[in-house]
C-alpha positions as CSV (number, residue, x, y, z in Angstrom):
1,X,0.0,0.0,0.0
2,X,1.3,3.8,-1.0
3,X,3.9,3.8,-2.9
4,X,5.4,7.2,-2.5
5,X,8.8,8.8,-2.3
6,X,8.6,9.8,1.3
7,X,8.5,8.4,4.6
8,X,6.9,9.8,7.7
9,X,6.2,8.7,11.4
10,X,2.6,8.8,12.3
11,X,2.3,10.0,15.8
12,X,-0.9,9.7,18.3
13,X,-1.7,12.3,20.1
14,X,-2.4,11.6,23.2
15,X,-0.2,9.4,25.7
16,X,2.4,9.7,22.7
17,X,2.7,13.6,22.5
18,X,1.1,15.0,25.5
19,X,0.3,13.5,28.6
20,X,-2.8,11.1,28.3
21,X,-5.4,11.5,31.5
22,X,-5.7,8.1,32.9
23,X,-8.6,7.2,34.6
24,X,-9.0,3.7,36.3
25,X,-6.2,2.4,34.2
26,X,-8.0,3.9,31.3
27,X,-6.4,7.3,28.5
28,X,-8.3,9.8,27.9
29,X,-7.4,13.4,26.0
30,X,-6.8,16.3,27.9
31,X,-10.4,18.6,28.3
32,X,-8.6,21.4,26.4
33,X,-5.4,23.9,26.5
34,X,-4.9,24.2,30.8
35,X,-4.6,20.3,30.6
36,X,-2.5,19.9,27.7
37,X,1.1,18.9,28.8
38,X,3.5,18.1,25.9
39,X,6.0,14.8,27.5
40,X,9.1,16.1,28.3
41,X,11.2,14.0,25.6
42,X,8.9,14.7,22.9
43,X,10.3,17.9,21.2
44,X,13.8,15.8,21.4
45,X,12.2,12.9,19.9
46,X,10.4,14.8,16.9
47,X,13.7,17.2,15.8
48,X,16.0,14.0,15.8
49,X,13.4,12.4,13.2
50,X,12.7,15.4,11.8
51,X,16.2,15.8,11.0
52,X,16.6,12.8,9.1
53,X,14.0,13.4,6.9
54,X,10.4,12.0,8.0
55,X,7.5,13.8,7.5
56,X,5.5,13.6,11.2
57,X,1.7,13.5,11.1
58,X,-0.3,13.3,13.8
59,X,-3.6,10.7,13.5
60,X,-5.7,10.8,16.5
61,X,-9.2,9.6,17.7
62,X,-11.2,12.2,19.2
63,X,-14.4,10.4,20.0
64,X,-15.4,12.7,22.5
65,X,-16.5,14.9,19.7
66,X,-19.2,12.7,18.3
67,X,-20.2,12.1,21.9
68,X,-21.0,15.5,22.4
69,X,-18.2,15.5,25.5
70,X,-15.6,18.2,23.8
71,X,-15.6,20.6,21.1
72,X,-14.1,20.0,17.5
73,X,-12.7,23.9,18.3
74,X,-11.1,22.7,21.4
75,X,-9.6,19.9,19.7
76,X,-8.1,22.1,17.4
77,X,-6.9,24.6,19.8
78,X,-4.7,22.1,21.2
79,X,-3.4,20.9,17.4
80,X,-2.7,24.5,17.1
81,X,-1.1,24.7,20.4
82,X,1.1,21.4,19.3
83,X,2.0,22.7,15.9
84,X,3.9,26.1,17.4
85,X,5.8,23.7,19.7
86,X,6.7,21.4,17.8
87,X,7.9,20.4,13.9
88,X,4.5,18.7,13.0
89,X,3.3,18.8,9.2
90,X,0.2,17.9,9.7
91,X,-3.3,16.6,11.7
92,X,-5.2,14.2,10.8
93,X,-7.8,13.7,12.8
94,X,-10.9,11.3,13.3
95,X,-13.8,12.8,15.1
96,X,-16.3,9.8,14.6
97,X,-17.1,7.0,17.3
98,X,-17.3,3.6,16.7
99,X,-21.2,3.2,16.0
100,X,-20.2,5.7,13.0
101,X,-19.0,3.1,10.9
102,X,-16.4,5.4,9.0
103,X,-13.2,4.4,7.6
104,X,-10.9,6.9,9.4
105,X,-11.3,5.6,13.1
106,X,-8.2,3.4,13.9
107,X,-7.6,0.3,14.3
108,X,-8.7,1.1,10.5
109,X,-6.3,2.6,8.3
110,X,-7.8,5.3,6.8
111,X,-6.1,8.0,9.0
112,X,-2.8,6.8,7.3
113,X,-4.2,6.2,4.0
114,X,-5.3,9.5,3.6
115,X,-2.0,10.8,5.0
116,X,-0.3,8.7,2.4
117,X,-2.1,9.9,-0.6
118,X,-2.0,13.4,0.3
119,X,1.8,13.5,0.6
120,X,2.9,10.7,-1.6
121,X,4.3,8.5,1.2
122,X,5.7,5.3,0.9
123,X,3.9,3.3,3.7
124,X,6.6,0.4,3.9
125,X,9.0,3.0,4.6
126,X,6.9,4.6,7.5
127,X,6.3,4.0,10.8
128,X,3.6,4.7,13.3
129,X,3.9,5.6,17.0
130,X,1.3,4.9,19.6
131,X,0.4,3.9,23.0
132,X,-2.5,2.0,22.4
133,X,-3.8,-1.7,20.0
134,X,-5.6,0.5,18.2
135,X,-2.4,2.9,17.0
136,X,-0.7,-0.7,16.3
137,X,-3.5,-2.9,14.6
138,X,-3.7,0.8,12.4
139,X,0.0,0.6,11.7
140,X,-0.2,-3.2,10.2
141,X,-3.4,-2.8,8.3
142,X,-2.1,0.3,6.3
143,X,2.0,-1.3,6.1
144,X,3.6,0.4,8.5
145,X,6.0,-0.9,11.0
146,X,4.5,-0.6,14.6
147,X,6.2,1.1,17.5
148,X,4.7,1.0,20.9
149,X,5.0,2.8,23.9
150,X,3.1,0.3,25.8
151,X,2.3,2.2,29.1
152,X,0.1,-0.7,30.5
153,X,-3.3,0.4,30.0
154,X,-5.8,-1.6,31.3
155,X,-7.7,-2.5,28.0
156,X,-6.8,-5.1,25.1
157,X,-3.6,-6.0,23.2
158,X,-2.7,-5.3,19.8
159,X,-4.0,-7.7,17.9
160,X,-0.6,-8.6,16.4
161,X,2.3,-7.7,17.7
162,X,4.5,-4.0,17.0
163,X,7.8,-4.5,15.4
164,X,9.2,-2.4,18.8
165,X,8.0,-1.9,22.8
166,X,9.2,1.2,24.5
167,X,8.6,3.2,27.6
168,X,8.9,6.6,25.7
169,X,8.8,8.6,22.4
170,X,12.1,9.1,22.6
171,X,13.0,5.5,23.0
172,X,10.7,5.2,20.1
173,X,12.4,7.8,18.0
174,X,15.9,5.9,19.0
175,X,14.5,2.6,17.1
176,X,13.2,4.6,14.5
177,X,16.6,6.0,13.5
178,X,18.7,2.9,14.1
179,X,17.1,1.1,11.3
180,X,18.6,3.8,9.1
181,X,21.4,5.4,10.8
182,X,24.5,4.3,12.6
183,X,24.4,3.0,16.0
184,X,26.7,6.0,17.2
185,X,24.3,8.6,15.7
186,X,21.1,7.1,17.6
187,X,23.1,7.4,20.5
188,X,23.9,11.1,20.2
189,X,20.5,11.8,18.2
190,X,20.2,15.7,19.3
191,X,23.9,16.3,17.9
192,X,24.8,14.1,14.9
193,X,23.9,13.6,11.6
194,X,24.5,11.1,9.3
């Protein structure tokens, strides 16, 4: 699937970026801007991938929209609050629940596919990073190689397993870049460049 020139990460939003609310072992998003807390690795982890080359889009569920729980402007205040800190391209962004039946909520792959043919990316050559099955079960139905920062939710498992487990974005970032790039430059991956 997609075969483009370029290669991104897909990033989650939330428990990926910014700091999930977790509820009885449970993520939720953050209710708007005073909640929103970008994770202290993550402007690290986006420049070092940034600088190699990858395109970052976000693709995020927000289900709380079509559950009449949050805005769709408060969704895109934070997206606008994420894009002047960090080196995002883009959002992609599902606002639909399950019972919607669309195409764009992950663990479908429409997110990414639409990603893909927007930009011209080369799926095979991408990765995704997220903190949840449905972030990794995404990943694999669109091509991409799977990177999870499994932070021991208390839900379901991916339904295959990612090609990497981590604890961070950061750490997520470092496997990233070491299937491309020396092992020296992953380990100084804010100074060097290959």
């Amino acid at each position: 699937m997609g075969v483009g020139a370029l290669k991104a990460v897909f990033l989650d939003r939330d428990g990926v970026l910014n700091r999930a609310v977790v509820r009885e072992g449970k993520p939720y998003p953050p209710a708007g801007l005073a909640e929103l807390e970008i994770l202290p690795d993550v402007p690290q982890a986006l420049a070092a991938l940034k600088q190699q080359g990858f395109l970052l889009l976000v693709v995020t569920n927000q289900p709380d929209v079509a559950r009449g729980t949050q805005q769709r402007a408060a969704v895109e205040e934070m997206h606008a609050a994420l894009a002047s800190r960090l080196p995002i391209d883009d959002f992609f962004v599902c606002y639909h629940d399950d019972r919607d039946s669309c195409d764009c909520r992950k663990p479908l792959p429409g997110l990414l596919l639409q990603a893909a043919a927007r930009y011209g990316i080369d799926l095979s050559r991408s990765f995704l990073i997220g903190d949840r099955w449905r972030d990794i079960d995404a990943a694999h139905a669109a091509g991409c190689r799977a990177v999870w920062i499994d932070e021991g939710y208390a839900e379901r498992a991916p339904s295959r397993p990612p090609q990497a487990r981590v604890g961070s974005c950061l750490e997520a970032a470092q496997w990233i870049l070491s299937q491309f790039l020396c092992v020296l430059c992953v380990l100084c991956i804010s100074t060097c460049s290959a």
